[in-house]
N, C-alpha and C positions, 0 to 999 in steps of 0.2 A: 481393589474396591474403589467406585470413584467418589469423592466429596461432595459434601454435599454444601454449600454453601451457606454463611449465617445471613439468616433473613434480618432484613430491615425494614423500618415502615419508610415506604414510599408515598410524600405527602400527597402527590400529584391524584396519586387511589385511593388515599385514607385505607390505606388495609397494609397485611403483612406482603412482604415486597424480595425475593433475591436480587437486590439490586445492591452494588457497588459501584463507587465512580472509579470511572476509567483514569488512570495515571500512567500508563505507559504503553509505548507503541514498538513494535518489531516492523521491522524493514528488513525484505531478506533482500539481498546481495549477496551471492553467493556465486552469479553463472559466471560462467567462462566469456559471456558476448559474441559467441561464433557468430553471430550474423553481420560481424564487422572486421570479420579479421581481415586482412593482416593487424588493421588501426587498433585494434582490440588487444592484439600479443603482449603489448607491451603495457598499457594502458587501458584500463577497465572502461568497460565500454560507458558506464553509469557515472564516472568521472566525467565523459566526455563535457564541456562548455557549451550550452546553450545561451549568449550574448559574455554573460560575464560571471555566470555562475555553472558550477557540473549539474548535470541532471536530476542528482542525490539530494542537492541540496535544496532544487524545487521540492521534492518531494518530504522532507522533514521539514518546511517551515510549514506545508498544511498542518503537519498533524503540530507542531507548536505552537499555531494560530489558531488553534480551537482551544488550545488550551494543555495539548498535554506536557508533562514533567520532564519524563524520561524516556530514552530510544536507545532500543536496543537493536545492534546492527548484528545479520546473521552475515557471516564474511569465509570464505575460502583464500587457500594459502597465493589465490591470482590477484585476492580484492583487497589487499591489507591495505593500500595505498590509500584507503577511504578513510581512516586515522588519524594518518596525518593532517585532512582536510578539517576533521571538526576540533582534533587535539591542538594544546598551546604549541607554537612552533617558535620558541623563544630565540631563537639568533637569530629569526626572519621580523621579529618584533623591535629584537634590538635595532635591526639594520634600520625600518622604517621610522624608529623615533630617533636614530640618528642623525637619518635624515632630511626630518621634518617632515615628512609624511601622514602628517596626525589621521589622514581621512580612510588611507589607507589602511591604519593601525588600527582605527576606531571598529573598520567592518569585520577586520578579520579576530577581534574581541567580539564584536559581537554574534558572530557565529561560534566561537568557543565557545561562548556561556550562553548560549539560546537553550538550551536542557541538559539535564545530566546524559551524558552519553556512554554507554556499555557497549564491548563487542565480545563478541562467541564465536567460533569456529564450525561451522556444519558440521555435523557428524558423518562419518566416513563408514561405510557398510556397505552389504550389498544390493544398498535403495538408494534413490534418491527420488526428485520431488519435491513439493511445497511442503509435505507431511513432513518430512524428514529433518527440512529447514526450521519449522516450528517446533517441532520437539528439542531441538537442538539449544532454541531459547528459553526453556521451563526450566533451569536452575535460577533466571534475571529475572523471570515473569512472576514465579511463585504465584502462589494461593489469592492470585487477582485477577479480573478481566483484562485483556488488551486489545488493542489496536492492528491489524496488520496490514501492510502497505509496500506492495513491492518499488524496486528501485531504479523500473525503467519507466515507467509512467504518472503523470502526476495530471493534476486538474486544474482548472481556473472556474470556480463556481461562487455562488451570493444565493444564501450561505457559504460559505466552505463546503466540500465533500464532508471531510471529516465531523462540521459541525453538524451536517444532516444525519448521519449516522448515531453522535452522539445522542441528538432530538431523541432518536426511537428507542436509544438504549435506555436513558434517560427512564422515559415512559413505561416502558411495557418490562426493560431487564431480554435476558438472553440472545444469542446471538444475532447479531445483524448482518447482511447482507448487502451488501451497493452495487444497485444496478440498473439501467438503464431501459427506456420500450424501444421496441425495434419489428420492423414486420416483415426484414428481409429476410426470405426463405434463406438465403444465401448464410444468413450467418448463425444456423440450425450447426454448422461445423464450423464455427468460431469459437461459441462461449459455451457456457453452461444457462440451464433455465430454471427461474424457480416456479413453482406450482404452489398455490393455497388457496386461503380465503382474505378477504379484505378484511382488515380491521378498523382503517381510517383511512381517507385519500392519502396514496400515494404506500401505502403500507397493505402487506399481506403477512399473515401467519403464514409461515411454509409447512408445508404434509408432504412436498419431496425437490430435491435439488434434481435434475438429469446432467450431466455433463457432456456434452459436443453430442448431444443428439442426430444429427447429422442434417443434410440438405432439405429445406424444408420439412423438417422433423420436429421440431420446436413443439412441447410442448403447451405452452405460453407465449407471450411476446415480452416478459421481462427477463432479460437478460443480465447474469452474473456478470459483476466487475469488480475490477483491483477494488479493495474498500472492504475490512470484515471487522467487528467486533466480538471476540468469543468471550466468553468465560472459561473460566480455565480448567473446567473439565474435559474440555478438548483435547488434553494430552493425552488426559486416559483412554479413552475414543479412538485417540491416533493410535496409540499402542496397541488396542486391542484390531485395529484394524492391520495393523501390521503384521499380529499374526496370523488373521486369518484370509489375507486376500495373494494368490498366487506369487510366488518367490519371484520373476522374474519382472512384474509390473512395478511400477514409481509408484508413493504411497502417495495420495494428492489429498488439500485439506479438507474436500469435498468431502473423503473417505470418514473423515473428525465429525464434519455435519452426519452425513448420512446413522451414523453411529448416535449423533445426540438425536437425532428422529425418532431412531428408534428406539432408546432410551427413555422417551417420553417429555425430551426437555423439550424447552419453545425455540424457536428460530423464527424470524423475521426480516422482510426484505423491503429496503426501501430503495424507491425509487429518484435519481436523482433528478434534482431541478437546477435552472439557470448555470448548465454547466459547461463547458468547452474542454474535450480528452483530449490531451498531446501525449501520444503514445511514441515514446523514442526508443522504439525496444527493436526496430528495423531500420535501414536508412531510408526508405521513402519517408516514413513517420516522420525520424529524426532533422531532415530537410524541410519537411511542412513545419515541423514545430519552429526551426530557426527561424525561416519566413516570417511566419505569423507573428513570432514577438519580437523579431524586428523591427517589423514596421511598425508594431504600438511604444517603440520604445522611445521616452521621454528625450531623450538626447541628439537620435541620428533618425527617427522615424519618418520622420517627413523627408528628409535627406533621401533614404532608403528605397521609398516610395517610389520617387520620380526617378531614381536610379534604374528601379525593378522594372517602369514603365518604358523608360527607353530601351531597356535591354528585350523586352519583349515585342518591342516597333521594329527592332534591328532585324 
């Protein structure tokens, strides 16, 4: 039976309100990274370093820079190495304040303690999928809304991504959606689309998600992206979709929405502003992302620049 959540008055409406604040986020890492192996075998693809940080760890300071608490990582027995990266590493601590490396010591504290950090293990069965990865973290989530954000791709936005999501959860309560306008027929078999009504610029109530509709099939022109806030009746949703969509298909969290639709709850999709996606989840991505914050980088950017400029004269 699924929960029903305790209402609160929401000042913003002066009326009764299911809304609760978001305090923790899921970040699945879970994949294998085939799209980079060999580099990947050894070495999770979402560790890789983009300038001086791993991929991962662009993506957990968004959702800690809006404000949330706690992250919880979804990890397979390929991705444990991502532990290490946020857990205390005390004899590499000792080394650097033996060595007087205070600046060095100081960073990698302050990535320790930037939130409480949890990790889970996917569930092993015969699914897999996003579906699969999220239900995996409902014993850490419990009986609250969260955040979910995978861990090849992250954003550079003003707002934040994650703060714009908040905005609408904030507001209206039920799941939200981030995603972007696009009018290329082409990427009808990239994303998913959502369909609704407007509720305020840049916000729709959704009445249906489609997923990879196909080549110029596109429903709409806003387009699903990494970026969800659910409530936590999604597990029940997931489960129930579990059992009733063919054995052999990945359960995806779209199946969670689709299930809260027709359940009668709200879903909402916002559209992102002032943002730039570095999607490191390929190696073209993963090269344009280096690029790109190369050159803005405070230290070596300008260096950088005139570097890229000769090499492209040569």
């Amino acid at each position: 039976m699924l929960k029903e959540l305790n209402p609160i008055v929401n000042p913003s409406k002066g009326k009764m309100s299911e809304i609760k604040k978001v305090n923790k986020a899921v970040i699945l890492a879970a994949g294998f990274g085939t799209r980079f192996l060999p580099a990947s075998k050894a070495v999770p693809k979402i560790m890789f370093p983009v300038i001086d940080r791993p991929i991962i760890q662009y993506v957990t300071e968004e959702a800690v820079e809006a404000g949330i608490k706690e992250v919880i990582f979804v990890l397979s027995p390929f991705t444990q190495e991502i532990r290490r990266h946020f857990e205390p590493f005390e004899e590499l601590n000792k080394v650097l304040a033996e060595g007087g490396k205070e600046d060095y010591l100081n960073e990698l504290k302050e990535i320790e303690q930037m939130a409480k950090f949890s990790f889970c293990l996917q569930k092993e069965g015969k699914r897999r999928g996003t579906g699969v990865a999220i239900l995996s973290a409902q014993e850490l989530v419990g009986d609250e809304p969260f955040l979910l954000l995978f861990a090849d791709e992250f954003y550079k936005a003003s707002p934040g991504r994650v703060t714009q999501l908040l905005e609408v959860y904030n507001e209206y309560g039920g799941t939200v959606l981030g995603c972007i306008r696009t009018g290329n027929p082409e990427d009808g078999a990239r994303f998913g689309f959502a369909v609704g009504e407007e509720v305020k610029e840049r916000v729709i109530e959704v009445s249906d998600v489609i997923e990879k509709p196909g080549v110029g099939q596109a429903p709409s022109d806003l387009a699903t992206m990494s970026g969800q806030i659910f409530t936590p009746d999604i597990f029940e949703y997931l489960k129930k979709a579990d059992k009733e969509i063919e054995e052999q298909r990945e359960l995806y969290y779209i199946d969670g929405i689709k299930g809260q639709l027709a359940g009668g709850r709200k879903v909402y999709a916002v559209e992102y502003q002032n943002y730039r996606f570095f999607d490191t989840g390929d190696r073209y991505g993963y090269l344009k992302t280096l690029v790109e914050l190369g050159i803005e980088n405070p230290k070596f950017g300008e260096d950088f620049k005139i570097w890229l400029k000769q090499k492209l004269q040569d």
